[in-house]
N, C-alpha and C positions, 0 to 999 in steps of 0.2 A: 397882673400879679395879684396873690391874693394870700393873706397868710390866715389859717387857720386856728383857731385855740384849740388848745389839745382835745379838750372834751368836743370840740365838733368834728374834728379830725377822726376821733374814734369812730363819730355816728356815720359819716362820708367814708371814711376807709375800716368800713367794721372786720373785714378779712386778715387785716394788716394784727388786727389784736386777738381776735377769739379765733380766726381761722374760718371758721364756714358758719352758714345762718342756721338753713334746715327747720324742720318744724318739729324736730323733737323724735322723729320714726326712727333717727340714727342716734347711737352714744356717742358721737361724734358733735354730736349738731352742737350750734351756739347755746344754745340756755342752759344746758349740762355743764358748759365750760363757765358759764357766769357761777352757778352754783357752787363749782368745783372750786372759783377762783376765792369765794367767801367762805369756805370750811377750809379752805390749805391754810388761810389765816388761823382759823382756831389749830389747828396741826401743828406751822409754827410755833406755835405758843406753848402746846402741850411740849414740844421735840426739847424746847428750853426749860422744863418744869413745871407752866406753868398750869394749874387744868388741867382734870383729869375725865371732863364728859365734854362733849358738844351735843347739843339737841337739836334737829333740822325736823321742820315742820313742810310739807308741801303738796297744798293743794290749790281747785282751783284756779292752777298757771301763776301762781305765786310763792313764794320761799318765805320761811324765817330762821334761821341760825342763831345759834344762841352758845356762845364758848363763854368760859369760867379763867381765862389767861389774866392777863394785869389788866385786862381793858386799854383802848387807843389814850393816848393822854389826851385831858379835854380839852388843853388847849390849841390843841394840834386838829382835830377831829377833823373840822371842815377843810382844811388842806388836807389830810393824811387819805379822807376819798374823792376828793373834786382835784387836785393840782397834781401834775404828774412830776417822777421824781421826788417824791415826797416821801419819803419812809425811812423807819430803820433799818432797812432790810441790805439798805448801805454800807451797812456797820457791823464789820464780820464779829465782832466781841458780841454782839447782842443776837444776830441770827446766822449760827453757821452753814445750816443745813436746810436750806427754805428753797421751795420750791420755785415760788414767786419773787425772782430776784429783780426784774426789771420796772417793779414799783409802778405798774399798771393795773394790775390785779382789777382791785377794787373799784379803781376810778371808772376802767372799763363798765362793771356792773352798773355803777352809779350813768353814766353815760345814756347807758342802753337800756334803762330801766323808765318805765313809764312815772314810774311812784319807788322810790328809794329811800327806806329809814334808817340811818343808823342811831345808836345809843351804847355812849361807852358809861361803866362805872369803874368807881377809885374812890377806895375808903369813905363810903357811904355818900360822895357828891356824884354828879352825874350829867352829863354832856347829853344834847341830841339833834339833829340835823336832819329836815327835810328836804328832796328835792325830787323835781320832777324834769326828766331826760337831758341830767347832769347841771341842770338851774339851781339855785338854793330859795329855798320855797320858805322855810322856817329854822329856827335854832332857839336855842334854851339851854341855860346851865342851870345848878341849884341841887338843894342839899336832899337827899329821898328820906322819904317820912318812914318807912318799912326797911330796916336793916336787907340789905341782897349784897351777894356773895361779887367781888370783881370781875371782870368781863366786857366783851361785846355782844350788843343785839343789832343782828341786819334783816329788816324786811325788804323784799325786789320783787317788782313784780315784770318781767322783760317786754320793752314796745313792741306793741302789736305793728306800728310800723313798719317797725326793722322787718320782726321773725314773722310777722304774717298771722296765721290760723296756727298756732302751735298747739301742741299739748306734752306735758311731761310722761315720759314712760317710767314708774315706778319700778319695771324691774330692773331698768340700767340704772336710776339713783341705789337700789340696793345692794346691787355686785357693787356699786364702787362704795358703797358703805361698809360691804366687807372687807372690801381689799384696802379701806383705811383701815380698819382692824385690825387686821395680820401684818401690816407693816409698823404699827404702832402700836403694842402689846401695852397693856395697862390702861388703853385710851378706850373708856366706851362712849358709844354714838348713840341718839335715837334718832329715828327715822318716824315719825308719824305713832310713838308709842313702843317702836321695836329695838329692840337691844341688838346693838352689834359689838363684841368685844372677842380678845384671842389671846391664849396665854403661851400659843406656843409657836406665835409668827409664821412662817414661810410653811413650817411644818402641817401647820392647821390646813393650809391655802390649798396645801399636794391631799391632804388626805382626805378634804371633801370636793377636790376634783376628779380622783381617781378612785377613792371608796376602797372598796377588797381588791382593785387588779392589778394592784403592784406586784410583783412577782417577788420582791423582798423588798423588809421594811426601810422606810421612807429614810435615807441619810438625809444629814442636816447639819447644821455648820452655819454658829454665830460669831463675826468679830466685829470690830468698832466701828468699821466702815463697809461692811461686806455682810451679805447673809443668803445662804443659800439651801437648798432643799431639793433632793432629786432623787427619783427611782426609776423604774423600766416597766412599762405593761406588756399584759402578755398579749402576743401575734393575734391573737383570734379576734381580739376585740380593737385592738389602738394599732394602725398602721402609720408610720412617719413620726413627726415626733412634734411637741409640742410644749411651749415656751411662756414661762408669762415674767416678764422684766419690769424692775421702777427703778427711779432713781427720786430720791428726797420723798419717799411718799406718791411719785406722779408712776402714774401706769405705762409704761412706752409702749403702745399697741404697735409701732415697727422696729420696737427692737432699736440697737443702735450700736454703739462698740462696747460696749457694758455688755450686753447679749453675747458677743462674737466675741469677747474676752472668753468668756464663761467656757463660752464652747471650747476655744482652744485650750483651756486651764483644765478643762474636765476630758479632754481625749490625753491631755500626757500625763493628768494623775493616775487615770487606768490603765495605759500602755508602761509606766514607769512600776505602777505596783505588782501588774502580771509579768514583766519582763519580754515582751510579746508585743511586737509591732503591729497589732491589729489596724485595719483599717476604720478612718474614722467614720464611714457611715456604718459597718459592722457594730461598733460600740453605739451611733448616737440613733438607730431605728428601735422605737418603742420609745425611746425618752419623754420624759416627763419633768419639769425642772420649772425650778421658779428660784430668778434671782434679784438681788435690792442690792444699790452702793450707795452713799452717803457721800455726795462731791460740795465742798466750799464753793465751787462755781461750774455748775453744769450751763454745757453749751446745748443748746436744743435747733433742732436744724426747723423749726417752725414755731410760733408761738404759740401752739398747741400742745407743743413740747410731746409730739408722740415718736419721735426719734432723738438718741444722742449722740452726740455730734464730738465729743471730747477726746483725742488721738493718742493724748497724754496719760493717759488712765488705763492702754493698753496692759501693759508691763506687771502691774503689780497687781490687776487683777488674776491676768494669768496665773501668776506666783503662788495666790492666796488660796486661790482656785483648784489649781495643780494639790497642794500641800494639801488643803482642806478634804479632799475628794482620798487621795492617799491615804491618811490619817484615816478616815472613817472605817475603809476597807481591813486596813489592819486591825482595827479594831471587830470589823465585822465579819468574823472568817466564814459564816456558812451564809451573809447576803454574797459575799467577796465570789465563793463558789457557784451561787445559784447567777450571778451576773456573767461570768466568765461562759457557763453553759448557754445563756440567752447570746451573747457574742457569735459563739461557733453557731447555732443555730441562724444566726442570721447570717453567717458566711455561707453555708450552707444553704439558704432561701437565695441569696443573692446569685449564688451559681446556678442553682437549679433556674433564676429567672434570666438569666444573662444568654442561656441556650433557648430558653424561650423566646428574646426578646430580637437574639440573630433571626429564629427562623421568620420571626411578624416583622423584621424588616425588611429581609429579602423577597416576603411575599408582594409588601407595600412597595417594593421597588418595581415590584410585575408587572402592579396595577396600572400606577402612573407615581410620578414625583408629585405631583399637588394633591393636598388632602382634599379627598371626593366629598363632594357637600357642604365646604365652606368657601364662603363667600366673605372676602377678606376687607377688615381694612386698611387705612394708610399708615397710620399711628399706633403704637402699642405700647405698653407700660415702661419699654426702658427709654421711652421718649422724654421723659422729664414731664413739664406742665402741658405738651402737647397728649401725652399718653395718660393723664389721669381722668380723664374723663369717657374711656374707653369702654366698651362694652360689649360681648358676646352672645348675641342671641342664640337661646337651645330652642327650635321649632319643631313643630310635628307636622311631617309630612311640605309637600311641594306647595301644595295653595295655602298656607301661612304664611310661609318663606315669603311664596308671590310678591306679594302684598307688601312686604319689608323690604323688599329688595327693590322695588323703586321709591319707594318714600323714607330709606333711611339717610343716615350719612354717612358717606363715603370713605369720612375722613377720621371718624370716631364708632364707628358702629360696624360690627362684623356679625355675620349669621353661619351656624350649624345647623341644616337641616336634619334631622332622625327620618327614617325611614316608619318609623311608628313605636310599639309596646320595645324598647329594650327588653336586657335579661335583666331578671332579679339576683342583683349578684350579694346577695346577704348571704354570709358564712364563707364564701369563696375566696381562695389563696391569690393573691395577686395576681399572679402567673394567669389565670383567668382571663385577665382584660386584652391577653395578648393573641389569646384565642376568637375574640368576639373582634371583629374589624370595626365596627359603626364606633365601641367604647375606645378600641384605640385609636382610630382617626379621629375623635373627639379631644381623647387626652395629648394627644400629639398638635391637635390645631389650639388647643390650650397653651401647650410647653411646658406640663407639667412632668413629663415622664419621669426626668432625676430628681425634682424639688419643688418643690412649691412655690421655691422664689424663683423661677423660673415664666411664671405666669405670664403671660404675653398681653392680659385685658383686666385696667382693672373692675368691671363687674362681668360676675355670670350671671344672666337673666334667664331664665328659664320663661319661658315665652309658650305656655300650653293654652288649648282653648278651654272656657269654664264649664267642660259636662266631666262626666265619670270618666272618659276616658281618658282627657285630659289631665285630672286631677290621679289616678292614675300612673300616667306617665309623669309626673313631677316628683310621685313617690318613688319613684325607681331612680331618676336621676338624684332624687334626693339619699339614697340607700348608696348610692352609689358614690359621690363625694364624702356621705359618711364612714364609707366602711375601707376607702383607701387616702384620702385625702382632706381628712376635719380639718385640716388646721384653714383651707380653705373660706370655711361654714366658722370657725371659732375668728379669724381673720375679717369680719364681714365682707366677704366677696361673694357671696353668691346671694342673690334676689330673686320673688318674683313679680313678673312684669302683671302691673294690673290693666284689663283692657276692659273699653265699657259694656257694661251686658246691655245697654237699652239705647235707643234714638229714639228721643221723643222730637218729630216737627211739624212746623206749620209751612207754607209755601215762603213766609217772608223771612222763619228762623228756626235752626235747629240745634239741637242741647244733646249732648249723649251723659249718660247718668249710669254710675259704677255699680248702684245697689238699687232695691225698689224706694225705701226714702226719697233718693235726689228721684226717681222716675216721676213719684206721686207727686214731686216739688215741681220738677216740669210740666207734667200735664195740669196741673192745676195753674200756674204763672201763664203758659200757650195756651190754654183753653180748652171746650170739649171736642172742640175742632181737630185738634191735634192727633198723628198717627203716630202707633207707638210700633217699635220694630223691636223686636229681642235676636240677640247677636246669637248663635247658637257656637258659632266657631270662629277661629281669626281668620277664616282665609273667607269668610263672609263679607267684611268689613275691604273697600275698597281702599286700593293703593292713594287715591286722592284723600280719601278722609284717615287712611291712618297715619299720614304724618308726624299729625297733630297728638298721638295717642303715643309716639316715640321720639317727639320733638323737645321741647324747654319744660312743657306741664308733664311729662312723663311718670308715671306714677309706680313707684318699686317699692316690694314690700321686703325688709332687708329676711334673708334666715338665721336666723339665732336658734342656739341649747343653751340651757341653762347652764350645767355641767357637764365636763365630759362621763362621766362616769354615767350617766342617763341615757346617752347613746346607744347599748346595748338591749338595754331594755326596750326600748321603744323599737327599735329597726328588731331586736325580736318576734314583739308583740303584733308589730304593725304586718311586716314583710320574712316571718319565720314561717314555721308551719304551724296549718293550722291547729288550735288549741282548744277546749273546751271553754277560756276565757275570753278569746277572738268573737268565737260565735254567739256566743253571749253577747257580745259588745256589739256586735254586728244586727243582733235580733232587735238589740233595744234602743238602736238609732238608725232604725230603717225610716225610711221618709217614703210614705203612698203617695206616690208620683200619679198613682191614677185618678184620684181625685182632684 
């Protein structure tokens, strides 16, 4: 038997608190969540009055935070981040709406941090507390010589321990710098010298994610516990529909019944205003919607809190939902028309693809009942904890696959071989994919056909070898989940797999190395003795050494956009016709391969 204190429970079961470790390549990973959990504080603070900047500094692999709220009381300090259970956060009079109800937050960071400082002030005295991976290292009160304004300071720097080889990716600390913005109007942020503030919430969030392709202007809809903002883009560019949900401030990246509130409150405010039973994927294809609630005690189904979990909160979301979406319309008689036309037009898409979608089954029935080319596995996403670790390899051609198919696992890892170049389907109407067999028995060995949440794997790896033709083909498949199913790619579900381009060995030992640095680091550590071999392609790399290259070190590179509304542009420029600015682009980053 052995009982733990809390603070070493946290470092022993770090999952149980931040959810996953990661080195930082994902917005998911642990040191985002440590950062997140030291600015929700300042957020708190502001949500109550108190503070109106937070300044976040990070480089290095280390943080500093710095909010303007009442400051920690000092004489609380060193409980309030080392003991758990310690907070106001207990105390509905004093924090209604806080994200971090479970009064681990901070201790967590403090835990998992190599070097942890905090520093509270309160009318010019002032508190401060060192520790190192949750020990208390130093402390100090006393009066400050330089009038400063109330508040906390937290510096963290995360154990290398724990997270390994980390590094912070600044462009996921600045999306969620925004998205504190837009849910906290009047709150400005800095981020390393950068101003993030929003004066017109949810509004702002839709208009610089979709830009000019709202088909009509952005409705919107503020109340005390609700806020929402939503419009439709046009067919050519945004296919499916796309969502972004919080609750208290937290960003739910799966949605949760706040999400599926929304949705059903938003198909009976447009079915009740047009009098017209439309169907609801008629109304909700092209959506675009960002919604916020404000719960006294939101349930989160992880402590990550990227689903919620609350059953109760149905009802009146709906309601507000319904009324709010209603109300606008009346209000908006020539968006109210131009939506109603985007409706029949999608009735209209939908039928034309429904006789499409008969004749590409009956063909698929001809061929055989198993989809040709996939190599399946056990487990699949509605497996629960068995099926999250799941993964779909997209390969090119038979001696890739080879190669994967005796060294993967069986029980988590499935493969789609391509026969080679797909089609370029940029600008093409859905109905398309139902034409091209190799794209529908993809999308089919997916389970994406109706929905997105249908997904059967949760990653797509795109699995190409590293020459032109390769890269290549990853732009087609990448054209290709952009141009019918983003929310995929805005979801992070699709990667690419990175395989080593070099084998440097000697007779006693062998190193495979991803770029020429690790190569040069090789040959230099091995010796001059050592042979160097350059991979040209995956199905070069035997079944016995690629285990290792899809095994526990597996190495995926996630795909991210910045914004939706960029999408266009780029799968234009890249994968449109060719343009005078293409070939330009193309003249001036030509690489003499012959030398």
């Amino acid at each position: 038997m052995k009982t733990l204190s809390s603070l070493e429970h946290i470092r022993l079961r770090t999952g149980m608190y931040i959810g996953r470790l990661g080195d930082g390549s994902n917005p998911d990973d642990g040191i985002y969540v440590l950062l997140k959990e030291v600015i929700d504080n300042g957020i708190d603070e502001f949500i109550m009055g108190n503070g109106k900047l937070i300044e976040v500094s990070v480089k290095d692999g280390s943080a500093k935070i710095r909010d303007y709220g009442r400051g920690i009381p000092l004489g609380k300090l060193v409980e309030c981040v080392s003991v758990i259970n310690t907070g106001a956060k207990y105390n509905d009079d004093v924090f209604q709406f806080s994200v971090g109800l479970n009064g681990v937050g901070t201790k967590a960071v403090n835990a998992l941090s190599s070097h942890f400082r905090v520093l509270a002030i309160r009318d010019g005295q002032y508190a401060e507390a060192v520790f190192e991976r949750g020990a208390l290292k130093s402390q100090r009160k006393g009066k400050l010589k330089d009038k400063q304004k109330d508040g906390t300071y937290v510096e963290f720097t995360p154990d290398a321990d724990i997270f390994g080889e980390y590094q912070f990716n600044l462009e996921f600390i600045e999306r969620r710098m925004q998205n504190y913005a837009y849910l906290n109007t009047g709150l400005t942020l800095n981020l390393n010298g950068k101003s993030y503030m929003s004066q017109h919430g949810l509004h702002d969030l839709l208009t610089e994610e979709i830009g000019d392709d709202g088909i009509y202007p952005i409705g919107y809809y503020k109340g005390e516990h609700l806020e929402l903002a939503f419009t439709h883009a046009s067919g050519d560019n945004h296919y499916g529909e796309e969502y972004f949900s919080f609750v208290n401030g937290q960003f739910t990246s799966d949605g949760g019944t706040h999400l599926s509130a929304f949705k059903e409150g938003f198909l009976k405010g447009i079915q009740t205003f047009f009098k017209k039973d439309y169907r609801s994927e008629d109304i909700r294809e092209g959506t675009t919607a960002a919604v916020a609630v404000k719960l006294k005690s939101p349930v989160f189904e992880s402590q990550t809190k990227n689903k919620l979990g609350n059953s109760d909160i149905r009802g009146w979301v709906v309601q507000e939902v319904k009324d709010a979406v209603e109300d606008w319309l009346h209000k908006n008689g020539e968006a109210a028309k131009k939506l109603e036309l985007k409706i029949i037009a999608n009735e209209k898409l939908r039928t034309e693809l429904n006789v499409v979608k008969k004749e590409a089954r009956e063909a698929a029935k001809k061929i055989t009942l198993k989809i040709p080319k996939l190599k399946d596995c056990k487990f699949h996403l509605e497996d629960g904890d068995k099926g999250e670790n799941t993964m779909l390899f997209l390969t090119e051609g038979d001696s890739a696959s080879g190669s994967m198919v005796s060294s993967r696992d069986v029980m988590t890892q499935a493969l789609f071989s391509l026969r080679g170049k797909i089609e370029n389907m940029y600008g093409k109407k859905r109905a398309a994919i139902y034409k091209n067999e190799e794209l529908y028995n993809m999308m089919m060995a997916l389970g994406i056909e109706s929905d997105v949440s249908g997904l059967r794997y949760a990653k797509i790896v795109i699995a190409t070898d590293a020459d032109f033709d390769g890269f290549h083909i990853r732009n087609l498949l990448l054209t290709f989940f952009l141009s019918y199913f983003e929310e995929l790619v805005t979801n992070g579900r699709v990667f690419i797999l990175e395989t080593p381009l070099f084998r440097v060995r000697t007779k006693k030992e062998t190193r495979y190395c991803y770029n020429e640095k690790e190569r040069d680091e090789a040959t230099a550590a091995l010796g001059s003795q050592s042979e160097v071999t350059r991979f040209k392609g995956l199905g070069e790399i035997s079944p016995k050494e690629f285990g290792q290259f899809i095994g526990e070190d597996i190495r995926l590179v996630p795909v991210s956009i910045s914004t939706l509304k960029a999408v266009p542009q780029v799968l234009n420029f890249y994968m449109g016709k060719n343009t005078p600015e293409r070939r330009d682009y193309i003249m001036k980053n030509l690489i003499d391969d012959a030398g």
